[in-house]
LUMZA-907737 format. One line per 2 residues: number of its first residue (from 0); their letters; for each residue x, y, z of N, C-alpha, C. Coordinates in steps of 0.02 Angstrom, whole numbers, plus 50000, padded with zeros to 5 digits. Layout:
NUM	A	X Y Z X Y Z X Y Z; ...
! end
This chain:
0	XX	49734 49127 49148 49738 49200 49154 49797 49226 49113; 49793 49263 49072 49824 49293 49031 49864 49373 49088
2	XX	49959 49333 49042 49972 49401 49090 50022 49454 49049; 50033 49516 49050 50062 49556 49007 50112 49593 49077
4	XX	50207 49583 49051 50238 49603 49097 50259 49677 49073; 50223 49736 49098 50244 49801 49098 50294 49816 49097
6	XX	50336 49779 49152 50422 49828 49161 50458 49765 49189; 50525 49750 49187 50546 49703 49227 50621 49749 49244
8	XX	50641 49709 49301 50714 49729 49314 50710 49798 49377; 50659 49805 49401 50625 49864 49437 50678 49832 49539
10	XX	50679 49875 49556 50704 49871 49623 50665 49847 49680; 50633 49816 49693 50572 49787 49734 50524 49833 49724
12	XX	50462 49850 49664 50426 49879 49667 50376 49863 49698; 50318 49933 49735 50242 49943 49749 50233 49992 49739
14	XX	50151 49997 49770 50135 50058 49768 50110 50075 49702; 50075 50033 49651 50068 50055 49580 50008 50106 49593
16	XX	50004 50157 49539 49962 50196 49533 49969 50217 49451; 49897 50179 49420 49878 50201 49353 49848 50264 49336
18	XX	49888 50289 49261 49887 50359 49229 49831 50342 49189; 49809 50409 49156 49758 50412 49111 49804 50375 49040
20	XX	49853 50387 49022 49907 50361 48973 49930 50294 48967; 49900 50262 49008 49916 50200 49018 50012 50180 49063
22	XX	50036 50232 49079 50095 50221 49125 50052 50203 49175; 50131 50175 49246 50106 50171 49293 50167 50194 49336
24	XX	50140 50243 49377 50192 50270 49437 50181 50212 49492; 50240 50201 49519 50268 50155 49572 50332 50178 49603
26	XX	50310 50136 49667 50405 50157 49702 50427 50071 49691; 50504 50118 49697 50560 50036 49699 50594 50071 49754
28	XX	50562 50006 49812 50584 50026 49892 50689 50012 49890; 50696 49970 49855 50781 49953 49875 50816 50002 49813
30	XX	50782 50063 49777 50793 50093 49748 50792 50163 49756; 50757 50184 49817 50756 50241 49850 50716 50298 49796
32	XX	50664 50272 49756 50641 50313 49696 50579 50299 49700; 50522 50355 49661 50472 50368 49641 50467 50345 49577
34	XX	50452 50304 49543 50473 50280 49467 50394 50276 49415; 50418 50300 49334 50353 50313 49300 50363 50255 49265
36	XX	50329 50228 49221 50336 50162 49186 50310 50139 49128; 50324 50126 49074 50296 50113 49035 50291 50050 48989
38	XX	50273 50017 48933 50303 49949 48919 50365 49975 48895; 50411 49931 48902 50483 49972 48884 50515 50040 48875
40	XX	50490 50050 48931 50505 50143 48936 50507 50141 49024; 50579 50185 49057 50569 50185 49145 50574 50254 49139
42	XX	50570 50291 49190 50592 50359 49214 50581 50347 49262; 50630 50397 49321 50635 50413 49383 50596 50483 49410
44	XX	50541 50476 49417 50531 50534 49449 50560 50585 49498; 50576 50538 49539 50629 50562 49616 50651 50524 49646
46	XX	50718 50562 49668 50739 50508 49714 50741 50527 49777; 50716 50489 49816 50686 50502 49868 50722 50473 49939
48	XX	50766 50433 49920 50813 50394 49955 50772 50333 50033; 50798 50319 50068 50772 50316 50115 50739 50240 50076
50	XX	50657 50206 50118 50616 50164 50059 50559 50172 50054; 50555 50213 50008 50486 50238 49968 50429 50152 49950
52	XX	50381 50158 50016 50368 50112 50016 50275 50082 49981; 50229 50155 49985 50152 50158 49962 50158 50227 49931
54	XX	50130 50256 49898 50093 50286 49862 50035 50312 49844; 50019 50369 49842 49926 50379 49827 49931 50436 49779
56	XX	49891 50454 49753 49896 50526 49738 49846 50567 49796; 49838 50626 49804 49802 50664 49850 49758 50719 49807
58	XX	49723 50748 49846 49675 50822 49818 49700 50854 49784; 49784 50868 49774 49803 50934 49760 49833 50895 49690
60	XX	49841 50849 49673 49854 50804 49615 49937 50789 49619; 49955 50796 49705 50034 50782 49722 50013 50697 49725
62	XX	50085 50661 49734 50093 50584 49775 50124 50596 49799; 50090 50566 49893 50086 50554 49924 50137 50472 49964
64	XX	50195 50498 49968 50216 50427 50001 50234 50409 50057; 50220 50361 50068 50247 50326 50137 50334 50298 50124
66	XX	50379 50330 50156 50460 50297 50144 50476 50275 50222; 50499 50217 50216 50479 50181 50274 50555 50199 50290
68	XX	50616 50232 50276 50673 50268 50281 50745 50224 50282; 50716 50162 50243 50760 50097 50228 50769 50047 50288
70	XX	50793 49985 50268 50809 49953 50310 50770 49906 50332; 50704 49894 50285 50659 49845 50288 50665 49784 50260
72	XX	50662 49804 50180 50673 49759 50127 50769 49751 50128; 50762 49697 50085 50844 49666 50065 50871 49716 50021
74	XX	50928 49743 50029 50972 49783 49978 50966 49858 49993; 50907 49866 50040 50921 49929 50064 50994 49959 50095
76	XX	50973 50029 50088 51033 50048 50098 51059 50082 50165; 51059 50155 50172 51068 50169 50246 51001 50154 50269
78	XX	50967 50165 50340 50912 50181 50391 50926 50235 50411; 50872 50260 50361 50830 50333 50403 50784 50338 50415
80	XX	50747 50392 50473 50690 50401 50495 50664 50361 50430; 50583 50368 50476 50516 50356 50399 50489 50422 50438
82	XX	50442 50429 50359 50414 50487 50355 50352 50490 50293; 50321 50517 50270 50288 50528 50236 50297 50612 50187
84	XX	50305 50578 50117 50324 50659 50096 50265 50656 50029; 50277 50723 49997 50251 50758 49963 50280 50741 49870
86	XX	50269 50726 49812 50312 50750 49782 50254 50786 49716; 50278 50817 49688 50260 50862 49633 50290 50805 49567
88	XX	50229 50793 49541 50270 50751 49470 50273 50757 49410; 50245 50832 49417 50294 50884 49348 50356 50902 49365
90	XX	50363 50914 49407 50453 50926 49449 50496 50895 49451; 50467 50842 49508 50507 50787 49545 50514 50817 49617
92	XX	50514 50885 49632 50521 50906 49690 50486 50883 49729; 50525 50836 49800 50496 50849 49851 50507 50872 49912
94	XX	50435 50844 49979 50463 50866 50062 50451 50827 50079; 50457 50844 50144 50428 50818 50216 50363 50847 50228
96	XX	50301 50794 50228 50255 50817 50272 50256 50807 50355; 50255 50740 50362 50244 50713 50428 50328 50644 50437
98	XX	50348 50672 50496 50403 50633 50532 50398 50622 50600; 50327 50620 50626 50334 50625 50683 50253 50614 50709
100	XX	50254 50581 50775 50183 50585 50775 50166 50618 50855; 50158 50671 50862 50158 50701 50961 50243 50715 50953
102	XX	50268 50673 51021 50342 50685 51016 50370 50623 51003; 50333 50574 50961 50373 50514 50957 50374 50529 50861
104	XX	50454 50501 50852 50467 50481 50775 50423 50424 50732; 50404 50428 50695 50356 50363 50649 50417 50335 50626
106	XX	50428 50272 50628 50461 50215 50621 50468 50194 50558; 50419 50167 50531 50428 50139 50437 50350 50144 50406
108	XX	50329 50216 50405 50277 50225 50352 50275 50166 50322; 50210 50145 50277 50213 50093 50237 50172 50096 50195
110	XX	50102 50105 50200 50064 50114 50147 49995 50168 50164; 49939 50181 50124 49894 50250 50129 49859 50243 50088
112	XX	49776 50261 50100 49737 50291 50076 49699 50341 50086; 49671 50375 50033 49649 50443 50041 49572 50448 50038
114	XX	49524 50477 50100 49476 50459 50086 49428 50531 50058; 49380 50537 50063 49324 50589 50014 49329 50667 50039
116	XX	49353 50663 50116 49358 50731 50146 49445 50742 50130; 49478 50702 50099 49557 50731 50096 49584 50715 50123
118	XX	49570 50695 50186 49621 50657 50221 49651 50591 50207; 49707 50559 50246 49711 50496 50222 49736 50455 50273
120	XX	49734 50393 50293 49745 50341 50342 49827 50315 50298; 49865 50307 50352 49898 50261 50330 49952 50234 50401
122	XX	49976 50168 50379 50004 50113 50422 50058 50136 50430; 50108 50116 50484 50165 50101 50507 50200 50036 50529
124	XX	50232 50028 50474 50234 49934 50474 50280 49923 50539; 50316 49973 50575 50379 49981 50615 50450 49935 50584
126	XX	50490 49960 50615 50562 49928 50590 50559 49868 50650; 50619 49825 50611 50647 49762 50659 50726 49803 50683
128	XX	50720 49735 50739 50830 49765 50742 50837 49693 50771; 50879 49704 50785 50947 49612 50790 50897 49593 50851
130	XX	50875 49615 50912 50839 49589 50962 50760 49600 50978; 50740 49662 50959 50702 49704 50974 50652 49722 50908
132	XX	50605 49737 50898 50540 49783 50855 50512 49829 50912; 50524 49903 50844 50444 49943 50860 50388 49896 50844
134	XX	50336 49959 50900 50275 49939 50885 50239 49978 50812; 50179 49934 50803 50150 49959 50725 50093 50018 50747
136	XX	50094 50057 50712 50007 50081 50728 49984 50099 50646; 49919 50139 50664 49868 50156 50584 49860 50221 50624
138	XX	49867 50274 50572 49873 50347 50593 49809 50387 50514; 49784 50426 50531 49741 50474 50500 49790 50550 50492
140	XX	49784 50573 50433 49831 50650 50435 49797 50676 50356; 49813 50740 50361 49786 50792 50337 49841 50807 50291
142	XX	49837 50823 50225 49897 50832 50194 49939 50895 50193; 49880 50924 50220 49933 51000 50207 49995 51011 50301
144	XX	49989 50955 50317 50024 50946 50378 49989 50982 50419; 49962 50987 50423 49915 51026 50486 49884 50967 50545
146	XX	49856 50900 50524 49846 50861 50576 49879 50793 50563; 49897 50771 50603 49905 50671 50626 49863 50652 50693
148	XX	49838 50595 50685 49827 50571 50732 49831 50490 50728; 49824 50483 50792 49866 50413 50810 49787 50365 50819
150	XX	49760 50324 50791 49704 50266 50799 49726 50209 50828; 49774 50193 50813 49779 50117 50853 49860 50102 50839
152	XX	49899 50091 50913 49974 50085 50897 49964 50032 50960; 50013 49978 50916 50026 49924 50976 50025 49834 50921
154	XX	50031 49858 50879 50016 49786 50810 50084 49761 50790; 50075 49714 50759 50157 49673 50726 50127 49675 50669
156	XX	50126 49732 50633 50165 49732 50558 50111 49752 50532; 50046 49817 50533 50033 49845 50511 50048 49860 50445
158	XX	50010 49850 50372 50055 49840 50305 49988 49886 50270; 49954 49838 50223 49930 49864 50173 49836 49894 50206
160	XX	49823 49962 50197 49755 49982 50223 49728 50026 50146; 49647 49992 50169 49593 50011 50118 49552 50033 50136
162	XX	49513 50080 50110 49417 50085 50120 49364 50054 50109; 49334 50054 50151 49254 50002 50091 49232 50073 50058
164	XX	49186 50032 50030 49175 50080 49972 49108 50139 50003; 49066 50134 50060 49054 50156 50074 49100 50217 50144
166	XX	49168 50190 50154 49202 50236 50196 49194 50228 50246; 49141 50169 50276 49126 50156 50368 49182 50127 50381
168	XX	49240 50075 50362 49273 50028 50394 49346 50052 50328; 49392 50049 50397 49434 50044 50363 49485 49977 50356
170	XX	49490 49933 50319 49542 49879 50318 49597 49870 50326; 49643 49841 50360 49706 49821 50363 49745 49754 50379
172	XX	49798 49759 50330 49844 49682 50328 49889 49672 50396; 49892 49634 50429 49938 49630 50480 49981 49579 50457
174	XX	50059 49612 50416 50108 49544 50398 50109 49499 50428; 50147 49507 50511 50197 49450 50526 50126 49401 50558
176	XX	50072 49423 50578 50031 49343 50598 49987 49342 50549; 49982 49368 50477 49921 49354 50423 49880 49362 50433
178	XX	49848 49403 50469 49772 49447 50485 49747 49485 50456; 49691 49487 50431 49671 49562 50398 49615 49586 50456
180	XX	49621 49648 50483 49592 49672 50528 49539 49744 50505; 49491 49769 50535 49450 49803 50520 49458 49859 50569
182	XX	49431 49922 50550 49416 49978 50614 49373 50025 50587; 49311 50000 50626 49238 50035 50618 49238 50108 50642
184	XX	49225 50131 50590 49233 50226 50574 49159 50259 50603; 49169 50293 50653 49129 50365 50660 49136 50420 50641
186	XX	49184 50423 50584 49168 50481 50532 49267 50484 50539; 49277 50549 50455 49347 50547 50436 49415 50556 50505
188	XX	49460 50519 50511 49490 50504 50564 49467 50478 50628; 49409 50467 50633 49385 50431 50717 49352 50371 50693
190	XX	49361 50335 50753 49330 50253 50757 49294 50250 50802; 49246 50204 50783 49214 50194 50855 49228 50189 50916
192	XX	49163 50204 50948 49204 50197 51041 49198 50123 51047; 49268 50137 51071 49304 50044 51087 49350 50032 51039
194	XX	49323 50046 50990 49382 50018 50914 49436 50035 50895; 49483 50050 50932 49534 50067 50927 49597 50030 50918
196	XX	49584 49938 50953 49608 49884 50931 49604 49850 50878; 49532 49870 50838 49517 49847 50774 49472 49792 50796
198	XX	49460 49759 50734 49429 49681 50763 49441 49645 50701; 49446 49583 50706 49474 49543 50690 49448 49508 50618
200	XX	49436 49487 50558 49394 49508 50515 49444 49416 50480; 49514 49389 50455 49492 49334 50443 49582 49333 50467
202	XX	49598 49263 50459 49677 49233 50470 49683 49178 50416; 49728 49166 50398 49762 49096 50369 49799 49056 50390
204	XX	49775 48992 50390 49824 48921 50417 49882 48943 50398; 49914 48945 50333 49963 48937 50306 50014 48995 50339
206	XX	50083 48980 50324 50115 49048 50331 50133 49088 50281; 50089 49140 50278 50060 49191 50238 50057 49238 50264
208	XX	50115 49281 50235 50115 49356 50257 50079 49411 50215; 50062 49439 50236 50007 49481 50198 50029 49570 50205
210	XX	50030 49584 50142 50058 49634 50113 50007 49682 50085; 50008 49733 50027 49962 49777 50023 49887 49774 49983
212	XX	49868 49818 49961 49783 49803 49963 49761 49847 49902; 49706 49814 49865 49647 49858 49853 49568 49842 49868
214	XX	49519 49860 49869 49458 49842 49866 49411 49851 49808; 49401 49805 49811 49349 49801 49737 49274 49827 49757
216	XX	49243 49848 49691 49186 49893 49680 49125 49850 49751; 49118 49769 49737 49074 49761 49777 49111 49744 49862
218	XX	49168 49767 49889 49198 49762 49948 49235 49715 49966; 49247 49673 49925 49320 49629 49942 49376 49643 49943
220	XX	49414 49623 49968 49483 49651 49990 49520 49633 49954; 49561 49656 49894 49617 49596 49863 49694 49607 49903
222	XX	49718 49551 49937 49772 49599 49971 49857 49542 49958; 49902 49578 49944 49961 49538 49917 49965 49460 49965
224	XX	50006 49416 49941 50023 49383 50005 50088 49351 49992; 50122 49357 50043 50179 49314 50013 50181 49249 50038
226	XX	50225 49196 50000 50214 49125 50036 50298 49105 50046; 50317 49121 50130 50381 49093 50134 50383 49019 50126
228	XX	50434 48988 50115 50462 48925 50107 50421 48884 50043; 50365 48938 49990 50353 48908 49935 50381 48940 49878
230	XX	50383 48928 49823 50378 48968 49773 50327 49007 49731; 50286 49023 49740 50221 49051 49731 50182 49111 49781
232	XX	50178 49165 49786 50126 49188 49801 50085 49204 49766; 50030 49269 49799 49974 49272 49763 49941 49345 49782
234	XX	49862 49343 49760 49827 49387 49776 49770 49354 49816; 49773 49370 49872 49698 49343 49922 49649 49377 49922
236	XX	49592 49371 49887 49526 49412 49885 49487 49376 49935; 49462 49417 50005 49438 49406 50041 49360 49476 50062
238	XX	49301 49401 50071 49250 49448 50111 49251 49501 50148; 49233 49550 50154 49231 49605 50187 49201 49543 50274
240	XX	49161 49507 50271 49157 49463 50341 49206 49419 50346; 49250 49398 50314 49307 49339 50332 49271 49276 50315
242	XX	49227 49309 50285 49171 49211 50294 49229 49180 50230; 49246 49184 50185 49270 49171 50129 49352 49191 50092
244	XX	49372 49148 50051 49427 49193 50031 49455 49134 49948; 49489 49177 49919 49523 49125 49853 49595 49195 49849
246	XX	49635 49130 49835 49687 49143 49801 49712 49151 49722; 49716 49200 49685 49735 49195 49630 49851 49215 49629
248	XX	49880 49137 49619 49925 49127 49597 49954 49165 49544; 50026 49172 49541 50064 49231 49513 50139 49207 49545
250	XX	50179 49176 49455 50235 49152 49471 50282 49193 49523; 50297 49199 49587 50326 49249 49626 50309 49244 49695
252	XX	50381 49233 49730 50358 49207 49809 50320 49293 49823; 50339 49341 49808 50354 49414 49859 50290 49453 49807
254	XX	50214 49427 49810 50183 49462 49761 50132 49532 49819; 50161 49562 49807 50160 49615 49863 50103 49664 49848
256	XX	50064 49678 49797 50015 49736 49803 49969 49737 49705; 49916 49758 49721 49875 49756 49667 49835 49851 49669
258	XX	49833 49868 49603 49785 49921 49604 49732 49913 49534; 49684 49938 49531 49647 49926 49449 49642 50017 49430
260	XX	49637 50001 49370 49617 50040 49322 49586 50022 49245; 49554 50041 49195 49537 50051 49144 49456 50085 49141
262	XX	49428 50067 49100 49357 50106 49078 49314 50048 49118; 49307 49981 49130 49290 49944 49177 49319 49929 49256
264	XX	49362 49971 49259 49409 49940 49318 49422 49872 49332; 49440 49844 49269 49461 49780 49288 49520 49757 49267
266	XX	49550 49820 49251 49614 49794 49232 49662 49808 49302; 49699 49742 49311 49744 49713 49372 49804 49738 49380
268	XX	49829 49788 49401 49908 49797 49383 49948 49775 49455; 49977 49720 49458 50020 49692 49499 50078 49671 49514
270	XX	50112 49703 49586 50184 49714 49590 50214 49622 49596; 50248 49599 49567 50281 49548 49603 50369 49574 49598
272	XX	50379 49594 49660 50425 49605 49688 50501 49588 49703; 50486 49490 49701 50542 49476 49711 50571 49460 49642
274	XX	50548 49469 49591 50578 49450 49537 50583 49533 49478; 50548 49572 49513 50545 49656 49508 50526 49681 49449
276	XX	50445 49638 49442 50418 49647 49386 50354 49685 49411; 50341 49727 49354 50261 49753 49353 50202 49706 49291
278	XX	50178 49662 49300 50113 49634 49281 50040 49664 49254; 50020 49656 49205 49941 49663 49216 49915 49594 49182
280	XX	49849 49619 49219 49782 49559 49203 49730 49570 49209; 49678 49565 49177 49601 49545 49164 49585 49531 49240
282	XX	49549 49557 49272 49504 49548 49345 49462 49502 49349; 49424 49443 49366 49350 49451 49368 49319 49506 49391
284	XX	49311 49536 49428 49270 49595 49465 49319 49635 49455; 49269 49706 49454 49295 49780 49464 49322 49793 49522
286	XX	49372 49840 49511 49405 49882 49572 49375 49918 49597; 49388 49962 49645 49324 50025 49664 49381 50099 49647
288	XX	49367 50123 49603 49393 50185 49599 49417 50210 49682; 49478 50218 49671 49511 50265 49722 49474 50367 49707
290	XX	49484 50397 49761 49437 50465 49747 49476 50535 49714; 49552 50501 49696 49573 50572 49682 49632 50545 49613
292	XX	49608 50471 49617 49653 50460 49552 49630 50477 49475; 49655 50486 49425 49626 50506 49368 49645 50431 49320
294	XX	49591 50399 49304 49584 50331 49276 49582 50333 49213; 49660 50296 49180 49643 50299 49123 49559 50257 49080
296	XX	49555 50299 49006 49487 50274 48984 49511 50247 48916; 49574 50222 48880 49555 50196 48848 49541 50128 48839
! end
């Protein structure tokens, strides 16, 4: 596999999201920034402080992030709330959409997708502390802040969530036990009756923490993984049933998240993190177009 390194020297990047120009917007979580990218070219979009941790773009052609409010990753800086904000990236200006879910604070936003009605799902990985963890949940919200709602809170480490491509099921990585879990949709923000725990969809022997996601055109999941105590992680493309799974390797214990873009969607753009590089590569299979991104075509 042939690999081409975009950017290096980046602050623990995710969250990539490909331009029609061939840049790629990403956050660098121990960098407290929204960052644009190019082959030898950086800009800062915003700084956003806190740890700008997923990314989407939304309807209104803003991104959309999850800042998990530091204190997750290594080198962070203070801990603040998480939250989910807004930014404008002709500006840089941003807000606050959502800090809160009822009367409880959201813990460490983490990652989001946006599905066909506008809305968008996204995780709460929760923070650790010296004795103690929050709990994780997967929340549905409306961008113009008008709704949140709460689907399922009570998980260890809620991380990277996707759509199938038809929009019935939504996917998610559970870090700290390596699960990728499912939650069968009765339409935008509701799950089935019962499904509110999710169900259980595949695990790994190994210890393999599992980080963020995309789904490819025919419904596999590609989702980061990291491999403590090796030197190597990877990308785990797994069945939408768990029946199956392969690893594609990528010098880098901390290879944390994949998105595609080009005129086939098969071009790979992938964060490896601990060494704070942005990657691309040749796919076998297509990605599935995300619904509000604008894909580059050349």
């Amino acid at each position: 596999m042939s690999i081409e390194v975009l950017a290096e020297s980046l602050k623990f990047p995710e969250g990539p999201i490909v331009l029609p120009d061939g840049s790629v917007i990403l956050v660098e979580i121990d960098g407290g920034s929204l960052t644009r990218v190019w082959k030898g070219r950086r800009e800062v979009i915003a700084h956003l402080g806190g740890g700008p941790n997923g990314a989407a773009i939304g309807p209104d052609g803003a991104i959309y992030v999850c800042n998990n409010g530091g204190g997750i990753t290594r080198g962070a800086g203070k801990v603040e709330r998480g939250r989910i904000e807004r930014v404008d990236i002709s500006t840089g200006k941003f807000e606050r959409v959502y800090e809160t879910i009822g009367e409880h604070f959201l813990s460490a936003p983490n990652d989001l997708v946006f599905d066909r009605d506008g809305g968008f799902w996204f995780t709460d990985l929760a923070k650790s502390y010296e004795r103690t963890r929050d709990l994780s949940g997967v929340y549905y919200a409306k961008p113009d802040g008008s709704r949140i709602t709460e689907i399922s809170y009570g998980g260890t480490g809620y991380n990277g969530i996707g759509l199938s491509p038809d929009e019935k099921t939504v996917f998610v990585a559970e870090t700290y036990t390596g699960r990728l879990v499912a939650f069968d949709l009765a339409g935008p923000g509701a799950v089935v009756k019962g499904g509110r725990g999710g169900r259980h969809v595949a695990g790994f022997a190994e210890r393999r923490a599992l980080d963020s996601m995309a789904v490819q055109q025919n419904g596999k999941i590609c989702v980061g993984a990291i491999n403590f105590g090796k030197e190597f992680g990877g990308i785990l493309t797994v069945t939408p049933d768990g029946a199956s799974s392969t690893l594609t390797g990528f010098d880098d214990q901390m290879v944390t998240n994949i998105c595609f873009g080009g005129e086939d969607m098969r071009d790979a753009y992938i964060t490896l993190s601990n060494t704070g590089r942005l990657v691309k590569t040749r796919w076998p299979e297509p990605g599935l177009k995300l619904n509000y991104n604008p894909y580059p075509t050349m």
